[in-house]
C-alpha positions as CSV (number, residue, x, y, z in Angstrom):
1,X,0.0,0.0,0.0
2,X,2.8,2.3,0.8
3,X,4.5,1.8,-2.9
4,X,1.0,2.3,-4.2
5,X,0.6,5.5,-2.2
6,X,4.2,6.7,-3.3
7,X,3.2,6.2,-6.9
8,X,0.1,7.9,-6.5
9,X,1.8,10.8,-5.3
10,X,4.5,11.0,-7.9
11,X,1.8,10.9,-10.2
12,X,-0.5,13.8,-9.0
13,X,2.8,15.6,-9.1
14,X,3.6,15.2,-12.6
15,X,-0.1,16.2,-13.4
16,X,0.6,19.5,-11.7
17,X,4.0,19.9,-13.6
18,X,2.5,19.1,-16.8
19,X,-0.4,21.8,-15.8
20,X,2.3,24.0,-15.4
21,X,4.2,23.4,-18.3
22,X,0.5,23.9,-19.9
23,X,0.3,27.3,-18.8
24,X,4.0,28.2,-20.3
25,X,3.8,26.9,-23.5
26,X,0.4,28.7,-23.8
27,X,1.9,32.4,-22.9
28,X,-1.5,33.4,-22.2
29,X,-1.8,35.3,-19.0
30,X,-5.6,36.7,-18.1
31,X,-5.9,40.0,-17.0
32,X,-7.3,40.8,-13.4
33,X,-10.4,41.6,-13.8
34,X,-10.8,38.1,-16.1
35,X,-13.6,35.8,-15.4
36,X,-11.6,32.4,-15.4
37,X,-15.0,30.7,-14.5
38,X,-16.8,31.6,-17.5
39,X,-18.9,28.3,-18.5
40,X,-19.3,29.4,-22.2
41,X,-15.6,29.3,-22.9
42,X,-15.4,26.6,-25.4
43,X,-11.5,26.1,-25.9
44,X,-8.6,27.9,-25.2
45,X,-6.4,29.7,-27.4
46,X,-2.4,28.7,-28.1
47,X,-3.0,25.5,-25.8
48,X,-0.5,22.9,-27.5
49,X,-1.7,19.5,-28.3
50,X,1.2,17.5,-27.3
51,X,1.0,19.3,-24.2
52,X,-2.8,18.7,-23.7
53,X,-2.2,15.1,-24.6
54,X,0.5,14.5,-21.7
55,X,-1.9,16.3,-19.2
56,X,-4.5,13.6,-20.6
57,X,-2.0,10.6,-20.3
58,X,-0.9,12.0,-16.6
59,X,-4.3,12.4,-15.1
60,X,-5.4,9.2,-16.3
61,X,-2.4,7.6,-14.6
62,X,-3.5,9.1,-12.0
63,X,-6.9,7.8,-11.9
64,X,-6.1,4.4,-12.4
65,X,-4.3,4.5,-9.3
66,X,-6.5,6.4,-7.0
67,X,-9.0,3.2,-8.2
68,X,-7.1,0.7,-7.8
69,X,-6.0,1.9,-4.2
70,X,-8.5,3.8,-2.0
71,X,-11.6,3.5,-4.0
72,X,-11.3,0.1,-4.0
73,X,-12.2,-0.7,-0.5
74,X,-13.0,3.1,0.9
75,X,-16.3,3.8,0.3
76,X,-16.4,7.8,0.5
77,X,-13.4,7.3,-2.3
78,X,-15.4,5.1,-4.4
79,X,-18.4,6.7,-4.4
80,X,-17.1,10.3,-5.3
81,X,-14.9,8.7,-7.7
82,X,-17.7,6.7,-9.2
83,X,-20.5,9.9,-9.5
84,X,-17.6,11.9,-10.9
85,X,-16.9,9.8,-13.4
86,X,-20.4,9.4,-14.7
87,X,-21.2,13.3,-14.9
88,X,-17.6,13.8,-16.8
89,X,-18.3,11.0,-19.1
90,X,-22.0,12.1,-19.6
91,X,-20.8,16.3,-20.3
92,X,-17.5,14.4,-22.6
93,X,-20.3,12.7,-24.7
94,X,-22.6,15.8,-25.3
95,X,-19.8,17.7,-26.3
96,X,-18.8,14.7,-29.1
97,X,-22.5,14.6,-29.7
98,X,-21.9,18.2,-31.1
99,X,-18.4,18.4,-32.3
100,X,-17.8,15.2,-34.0
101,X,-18.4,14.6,-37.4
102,X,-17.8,10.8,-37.6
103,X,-21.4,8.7,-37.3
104,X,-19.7,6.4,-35.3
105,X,-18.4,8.6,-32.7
106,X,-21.7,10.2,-32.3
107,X,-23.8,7.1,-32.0
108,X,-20.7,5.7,-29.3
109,X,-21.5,9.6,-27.5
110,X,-25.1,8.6,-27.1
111,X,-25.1,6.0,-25.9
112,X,-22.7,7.0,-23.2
113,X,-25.5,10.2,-22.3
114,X,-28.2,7.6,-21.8
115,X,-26.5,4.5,-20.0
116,X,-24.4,7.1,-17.9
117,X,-27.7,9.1,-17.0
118,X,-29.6,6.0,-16.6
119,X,-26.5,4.3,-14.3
120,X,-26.4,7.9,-12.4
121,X,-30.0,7.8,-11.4
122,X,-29.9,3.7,-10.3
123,X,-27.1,5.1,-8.0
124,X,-28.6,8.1,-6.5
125,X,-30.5,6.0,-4.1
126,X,-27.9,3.4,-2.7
127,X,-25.8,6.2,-2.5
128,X,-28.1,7.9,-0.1
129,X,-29.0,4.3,2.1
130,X,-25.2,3.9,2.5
131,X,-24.8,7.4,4.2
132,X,-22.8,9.0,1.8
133,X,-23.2,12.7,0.0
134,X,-22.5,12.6,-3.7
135,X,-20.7,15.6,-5.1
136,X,-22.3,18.0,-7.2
137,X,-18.7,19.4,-9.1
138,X,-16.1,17.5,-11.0
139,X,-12.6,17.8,-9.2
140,X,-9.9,19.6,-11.6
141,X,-8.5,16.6,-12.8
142,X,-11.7,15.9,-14.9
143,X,-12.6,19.2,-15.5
144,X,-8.9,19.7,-17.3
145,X,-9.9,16.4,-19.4
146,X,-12.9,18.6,-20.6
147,X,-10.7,21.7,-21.4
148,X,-9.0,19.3,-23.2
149,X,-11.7,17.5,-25.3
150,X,-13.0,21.5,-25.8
151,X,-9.8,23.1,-27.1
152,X,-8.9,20.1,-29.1
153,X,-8.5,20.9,-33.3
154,X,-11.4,19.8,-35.4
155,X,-8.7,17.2,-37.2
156,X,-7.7,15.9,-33.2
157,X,-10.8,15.8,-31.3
158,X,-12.1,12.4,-32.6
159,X,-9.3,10.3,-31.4
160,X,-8.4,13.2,-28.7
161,X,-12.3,12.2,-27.0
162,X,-11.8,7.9,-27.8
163,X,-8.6,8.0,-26.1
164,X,-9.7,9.9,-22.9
165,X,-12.8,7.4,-22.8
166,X,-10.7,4.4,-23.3
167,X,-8.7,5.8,-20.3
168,X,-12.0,6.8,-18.0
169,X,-13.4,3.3,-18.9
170,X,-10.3,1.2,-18.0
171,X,-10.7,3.4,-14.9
172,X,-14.2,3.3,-13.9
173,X,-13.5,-0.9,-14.8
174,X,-10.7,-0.7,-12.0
175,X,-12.6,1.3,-9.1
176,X,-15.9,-1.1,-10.0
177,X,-14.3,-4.4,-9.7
178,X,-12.0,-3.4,-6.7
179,X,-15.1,-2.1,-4.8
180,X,-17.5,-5.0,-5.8
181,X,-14.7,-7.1,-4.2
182,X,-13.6,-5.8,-1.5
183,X,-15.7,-2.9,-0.5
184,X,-17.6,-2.6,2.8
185,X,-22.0,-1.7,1.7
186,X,-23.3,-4.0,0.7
187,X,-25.8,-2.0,-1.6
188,X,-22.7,-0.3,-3.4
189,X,-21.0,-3.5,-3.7
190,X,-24.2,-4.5,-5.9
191,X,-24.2,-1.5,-7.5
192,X,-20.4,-2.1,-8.8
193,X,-21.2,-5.7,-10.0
194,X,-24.4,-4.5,-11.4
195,X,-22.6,-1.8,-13.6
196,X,-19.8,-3.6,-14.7
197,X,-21.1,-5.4,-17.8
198,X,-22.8,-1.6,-18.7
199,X,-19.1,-0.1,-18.3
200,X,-17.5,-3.3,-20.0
201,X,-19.4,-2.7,-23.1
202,X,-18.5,0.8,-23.2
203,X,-15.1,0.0,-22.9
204,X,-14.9,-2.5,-25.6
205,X,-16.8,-0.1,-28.0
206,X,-14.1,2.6,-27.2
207,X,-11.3,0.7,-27.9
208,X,-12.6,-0.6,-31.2
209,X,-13.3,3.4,-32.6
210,X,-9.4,3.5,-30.8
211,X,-8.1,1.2,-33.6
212,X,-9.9,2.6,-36.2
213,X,-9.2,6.2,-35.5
214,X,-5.6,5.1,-35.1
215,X,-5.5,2.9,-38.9
């Protein structure tokens, strides 16, 4: 557990450099009076790809491991990890819904909106019997994936959204089947076995657009 700990922390520090190796490469520097929470902002201009993509590639690392350690047996850690994951892959998918132009990609986006939504809502309740608050916000690892997915070029953002849902869904796969096993409710241990095969197929889809974007 220590190592795993270790690893996890090397690996939330090399998001952060990479964040802030973002911001350099970018140059841009908001004025004061800036509103740096404005929802409408749709992308970002001078953000590099190659830097975007190692910010993706870091913060999935360091997902994987925050599933495979604490969210796989602490239940406050699985289930803000699991209702996280859902809302990001749900706003990921509308935004392909609109942006992509590939019928495949679309159809894979829709079908993540209503399985997600419909997987969010069986959760809701067994969320609440277990005694645990849900949170309403993405945490900033998830909302820089989004950034991401926004600024990426028309010519990118195909494979840019398939390979960040090939990494949520190898993810979500982790924290499910660490929690169905060894987790501590019993209602969110069904849960986790009940959404596996939902999350499964998703996955598989995912990383069949992956070799075909990448051919």
């Amino acid at each position: 557990m220590n190592r795993a700990l270790l690893l996890c922390a090397a690996a939330a520090a090399a998001l952060s450099l990479s964040a802030c190796n973002k911001n350099q490469a970018t140059g841009n520097q908001q004025p004061a009076n800036a509103d740096t929470n404005n929802a409408t902002n749709t992308s970002t201009p001078g953000q590099s790809t190659p830097v975007n993509q190692a910010q993706d590639t870091t913060g999935a690392a360091v997902g994987s491991m925050s599933a495979a350690t604490l969210g796989s047996h602490d239940t406050g850690a699985f289930v803000s990890n699991l209702v996280q994951g859902n809302m990001y892959e749900i706003e990921a998918a509308k935004i392909a819904e609109q942006r992509s132009k590939n019928p495949e990609v679309k159809a894979f986006a829709r079908m993540i909106v209503s399985d997600h939504t419909k997987l969010g809502d069986e959760a809701k309740p067994v969320i609440a019997k277990a005694g645990q608050k849900a949170p309403k916000d993405l945490d900033q690892r998830r909302k820089g994936f989004l950034d991401n997915l926004k600024a990426a070029k028309p010519a990118d953002f195909d494979k840019t959204y398939i390979d960040q849902q090939v990494s949520a869904h190898d993810e979500t796969l982790t924290l499910l089947h660490g929690y169905a096993k060894d987790g501590s409710d019993a209602g969110l241990k069904a849960l986790a076995a009940k959404a596996t095969p939902v999350v499964q197929k998703h996955d598989d889809a995912a990383k069949k657009l992956q070799a075909k974007l990448s051919g």
